[in-house]
N, C-alpha and C positions, 0 to 999 in steps of 0.2 A: 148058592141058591137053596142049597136041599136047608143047611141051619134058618134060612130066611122064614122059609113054610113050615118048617118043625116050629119055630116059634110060637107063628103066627095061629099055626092047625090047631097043635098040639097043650099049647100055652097059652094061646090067647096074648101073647105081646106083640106088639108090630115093632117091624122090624125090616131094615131095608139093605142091599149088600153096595158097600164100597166096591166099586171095581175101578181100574184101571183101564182107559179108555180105548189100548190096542184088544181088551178081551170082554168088550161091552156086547158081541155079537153074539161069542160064545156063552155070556154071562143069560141071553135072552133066546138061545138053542138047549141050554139046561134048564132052566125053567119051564119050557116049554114041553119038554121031556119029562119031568116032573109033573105037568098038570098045571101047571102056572098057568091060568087064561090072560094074567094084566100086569106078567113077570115086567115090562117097561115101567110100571110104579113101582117096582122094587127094588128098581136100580139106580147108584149115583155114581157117576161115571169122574173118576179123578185123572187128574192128567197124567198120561204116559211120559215116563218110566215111575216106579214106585220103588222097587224093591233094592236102587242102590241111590236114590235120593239122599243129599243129608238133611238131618235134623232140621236145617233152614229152609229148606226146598219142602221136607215133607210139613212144616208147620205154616207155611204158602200155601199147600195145597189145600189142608185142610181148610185154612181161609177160605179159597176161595167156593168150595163146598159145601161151607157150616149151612150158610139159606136153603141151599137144595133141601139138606137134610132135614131142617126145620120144619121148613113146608110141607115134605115129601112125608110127615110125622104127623104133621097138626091142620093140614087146610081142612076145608068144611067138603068137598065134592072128592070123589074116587072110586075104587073097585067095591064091586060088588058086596051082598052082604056074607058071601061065605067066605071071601077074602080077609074078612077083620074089618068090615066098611066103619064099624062104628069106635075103631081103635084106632086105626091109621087110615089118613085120606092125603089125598093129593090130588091136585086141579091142575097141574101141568104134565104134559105127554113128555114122552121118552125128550131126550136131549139129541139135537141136529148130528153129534158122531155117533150116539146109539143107531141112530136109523141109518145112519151111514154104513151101518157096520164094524164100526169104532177102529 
């Protein structure tokens, strides 16, 4: 989360964190920590497990992801304007395991 807003602060590129959906809570407790007021638009929540996935499993994944990320990059409505409003927008809320606590 912290490279998310360094990008987005500091850079001006938008920018959104893959996560892994058992640490979508903690991914939205860092942010928030950070000053994130709309950290849930910056996150795209990938299915649990990640890091001993294969190659077939992780390019599944990313499938089924690519739209989020799309969207989550290029829609017309989202955070505010000190957020990057006018570089990254997204019109959909957090994702149902986000709010779950993932």
């Amino acid at each position: 989360m912290h490279d998310v807003l360094t990008l987005e602060r500091k850079f001006q590129v938008p920018a959104i964190a893959l996560v892994s959906s058992a640490l979508g809570s903690q991914a939205l407790y860092q942010s928030s920590q950070l000053g994130h007021t709309e950290g849930e638009r910056s996150v795209v929540l990938v299915e649990h497990p990640i890091s001993d996935a294969t190659t077939a499993e992780l390019q599944g994944k990313a499938a089924d992801v690519y739209q989020e990320i799309v969207r989550s990059l290029t829609s017309e409505d989202g955070p505010s304007a000190d957020r990057c409003a006018r570089m990254r927008k997204r019109n959909v809320g957090p994702s149902e395991v986000c709010m779950l606590g993932g």
